[in-house]
N, C-alpha and C positions, 0 to 999 in steps of 0.2 A: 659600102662599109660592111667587114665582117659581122656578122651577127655572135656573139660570145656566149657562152651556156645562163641559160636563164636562171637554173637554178644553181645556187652554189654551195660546195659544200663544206660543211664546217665541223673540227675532229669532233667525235663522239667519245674521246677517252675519260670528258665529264660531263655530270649532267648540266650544268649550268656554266657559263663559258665567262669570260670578261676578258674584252678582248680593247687594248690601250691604244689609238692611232693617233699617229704625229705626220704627216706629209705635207705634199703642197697642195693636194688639194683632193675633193673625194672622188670614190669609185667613182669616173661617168658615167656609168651605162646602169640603165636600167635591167632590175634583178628582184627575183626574191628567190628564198628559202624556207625551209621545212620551222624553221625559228623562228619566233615572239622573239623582236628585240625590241633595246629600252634602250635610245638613245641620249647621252648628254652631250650637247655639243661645245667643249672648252674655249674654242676661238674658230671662227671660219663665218662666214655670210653668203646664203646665196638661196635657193629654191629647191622645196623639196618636192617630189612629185610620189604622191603617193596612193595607187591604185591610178584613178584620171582624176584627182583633184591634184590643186597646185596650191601652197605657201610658203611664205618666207621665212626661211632661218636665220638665226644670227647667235652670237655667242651667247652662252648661258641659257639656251633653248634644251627643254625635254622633249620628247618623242616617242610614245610606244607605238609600234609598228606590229599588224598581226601574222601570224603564222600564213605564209605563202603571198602576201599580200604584195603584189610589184610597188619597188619604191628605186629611188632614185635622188640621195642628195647632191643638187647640182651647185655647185660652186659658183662663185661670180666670172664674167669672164679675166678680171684683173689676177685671178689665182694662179693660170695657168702662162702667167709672162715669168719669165726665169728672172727679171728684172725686178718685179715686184719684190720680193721678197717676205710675202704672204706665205703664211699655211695655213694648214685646219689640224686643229686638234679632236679628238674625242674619245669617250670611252662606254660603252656598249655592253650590256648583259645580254647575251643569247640563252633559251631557253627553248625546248621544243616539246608542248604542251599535247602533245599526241605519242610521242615517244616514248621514250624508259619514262617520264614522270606521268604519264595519262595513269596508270595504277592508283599512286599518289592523291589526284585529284580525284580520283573517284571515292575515295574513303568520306564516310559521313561529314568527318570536320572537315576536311577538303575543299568540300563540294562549291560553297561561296564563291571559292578563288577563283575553280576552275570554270564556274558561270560566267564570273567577271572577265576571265580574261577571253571566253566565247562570246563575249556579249560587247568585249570591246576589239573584236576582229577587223573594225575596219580601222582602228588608232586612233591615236590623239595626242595633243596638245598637252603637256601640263601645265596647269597654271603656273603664274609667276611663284605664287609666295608660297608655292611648294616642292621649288627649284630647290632648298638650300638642304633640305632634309635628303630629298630623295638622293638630290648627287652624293651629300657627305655617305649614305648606304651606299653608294655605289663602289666609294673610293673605298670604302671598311671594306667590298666582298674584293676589290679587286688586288688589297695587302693581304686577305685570308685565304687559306685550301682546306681542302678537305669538308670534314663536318663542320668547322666556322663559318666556312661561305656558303654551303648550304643553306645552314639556319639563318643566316642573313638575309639569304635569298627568299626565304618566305617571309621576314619580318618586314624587305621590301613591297613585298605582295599584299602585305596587310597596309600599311602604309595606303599604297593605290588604291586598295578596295573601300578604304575610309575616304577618301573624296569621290568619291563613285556617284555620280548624280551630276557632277560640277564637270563632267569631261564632252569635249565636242568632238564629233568624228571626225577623223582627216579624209574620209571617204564615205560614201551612202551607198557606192556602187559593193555590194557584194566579192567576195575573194572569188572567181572563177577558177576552179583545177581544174585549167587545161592541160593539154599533153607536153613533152618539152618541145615539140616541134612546135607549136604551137605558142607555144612563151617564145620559144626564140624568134618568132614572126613579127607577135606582137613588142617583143623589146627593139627589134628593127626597126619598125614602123614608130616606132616613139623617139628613139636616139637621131633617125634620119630629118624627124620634124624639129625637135628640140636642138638641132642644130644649125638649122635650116629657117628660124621662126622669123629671121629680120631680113628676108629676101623675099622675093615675090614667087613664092611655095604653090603651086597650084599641084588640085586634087588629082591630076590626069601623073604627075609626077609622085608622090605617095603610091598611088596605086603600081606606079611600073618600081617601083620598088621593092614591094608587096609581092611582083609576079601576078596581079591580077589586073581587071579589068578595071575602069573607074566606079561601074556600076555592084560587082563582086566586092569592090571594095571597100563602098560605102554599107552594105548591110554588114558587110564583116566587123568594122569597126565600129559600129552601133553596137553591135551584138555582146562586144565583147569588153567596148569601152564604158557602154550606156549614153555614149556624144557622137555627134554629127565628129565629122574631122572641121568645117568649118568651125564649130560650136571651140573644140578645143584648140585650135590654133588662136582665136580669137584671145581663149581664155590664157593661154600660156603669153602671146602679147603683150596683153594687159597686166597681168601678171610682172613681166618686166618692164611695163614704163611707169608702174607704180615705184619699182625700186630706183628706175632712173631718175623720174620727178624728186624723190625723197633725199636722193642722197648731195643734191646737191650741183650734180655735176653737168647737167644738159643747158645748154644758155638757151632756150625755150621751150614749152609746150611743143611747136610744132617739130622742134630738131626729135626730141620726145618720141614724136606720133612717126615720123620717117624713119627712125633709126631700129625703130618698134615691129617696122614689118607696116607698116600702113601706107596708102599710098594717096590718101587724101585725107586733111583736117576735118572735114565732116563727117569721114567714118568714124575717125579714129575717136570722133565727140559722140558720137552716135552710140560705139561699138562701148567705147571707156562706161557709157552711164549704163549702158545696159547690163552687165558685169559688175561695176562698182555699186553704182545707184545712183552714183552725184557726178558733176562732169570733173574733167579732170582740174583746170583751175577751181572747182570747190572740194575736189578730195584734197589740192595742195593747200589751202588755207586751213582748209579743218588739222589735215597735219602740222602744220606751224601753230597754229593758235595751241598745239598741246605740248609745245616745247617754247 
């Protein structure tokens, strides 16, 4: 698979961007940018990978994502059937908190913002029952130009910086600025696995994908993911048979664990509670017992 440019670039003719998407389904491939965005997602379901942590989005989800931070929202695979007649919607503030507005943030009264949005470089989740404000800002900068969307744009920054305390990271692992050769290596190396997650993957294959050894491979991918590649295949797995258990559609547990990338119910019971915490027929009960 070609490797496609890691980072991407987005116009600079404003300072603050909003940018409206309707397709059938999102960017694949993993990417980042010089941008802080603030994702709302209007309609679509699937995995977001952001940094090397993994979760699930669904419609009506927010998202800030931090400046350089690799992210990657991954669609279900029903998105990408011409038959379904699925898409994803969404719509997106970009902003790049080191560029023409780093000045900005540094002024006295500033200063708060520009902490909060340093401080929340690895993203996050918004809560639910602050979905309804933050989007209707969203949709207000995305009808505005000029000085309106500006001033919108930091009335939504004050907004975020008032539940500041209540936000979880989507990542712990640190933003690495590596080189673009280097982005584009690791976006390889992540697209070839996340494609690849319900086959029997072994480390000796990532690596020749990579151009390296099995051994060259493993410290490289520690180094830079902060996870084993077993540790993260494990976890991207799990990651999808949570969504398959949930949505209803697998006629067992073990169809579940096979379909999963696993290649025995023992692991797949082993592997599920180490990563969940509870096995996978008690993560489905606890889920039903909440609907």
């Amino acid at each position: 698979m070609k490797a496609l440019q890691f980072t991407l670039p987005v116009t600079y003719d404003k300072s603050v961007i909003v940018q409206e998407e309707q397709l059938p389904h999102f960017y694949p491939y993993l990417h980042r940018h010089n941008e802080t965005q603030l994702t709302w997602i209007q309609e679509g379901e699937g995995t977001l990978v952001a940094g090397t942590s993994m979760h699930t989005f669904s419609s009506g989800d927010v998202f800030l994502l931090g400046a350089n931070q690799p992210h990657l929202f991954k669609s279900n695979p029903e998105y990408f059937s011409n038959e379904s007649g699925k898409q994803v919607r969404s719509m997106t503030v970009f902003f790049n908190p080191n560029g023409n507005l780093s000045s900005l943030f540094e002024l006295p009264e500033m200063q708060v913002l520009g902490a909060f949005i340093q401080q929340h470089s690895g993203g996050f989740k918004l809560p639910s029952k602050y979905v309804k404000s933050v989007s209707q800002k969203i949709v207000e900068m995305q009808e505005s130009q000029g000085f309106n969307r500006f001033m919108l744009f930091f009335q939504l920054l004050k907004d975020l910086y008032a539940i500041n305390g209540k936000l979880e990271p989507l990542s712990m692992v640190p933003v690495d600025h590596v080189s673009e050769s280097e982005g584009i290596r690791i976006s390889t190396i992540y697209n070839y696995i996340m494609k690849r997650y319900d086959t029997m993957i072994s480390l000796e294959d990532v690596a020749a994908e990579a151009h390296m050894t099995p051994q060259a491979f493993c410290r490289y991918f520690k180094k830079h993911t902060g996870h084993t590649f077993v540790t993260f295949l494990n976890e991207m797995r799990i990651n999808e048979a949570c969504k398959k258990l949930t949505t209803g559609g697998a006629e067992s547990i073990s169809t579940v664990a096979y379909s999963s990338g696993f290649n025995s119910i023992t692991n797949f019971n082993r592997v599920f509670k180490s990563v969940i915490g509870n096995s996978p027929r008690e993560y489905l009960e606890n889920y039903r017992s909440n609907f």
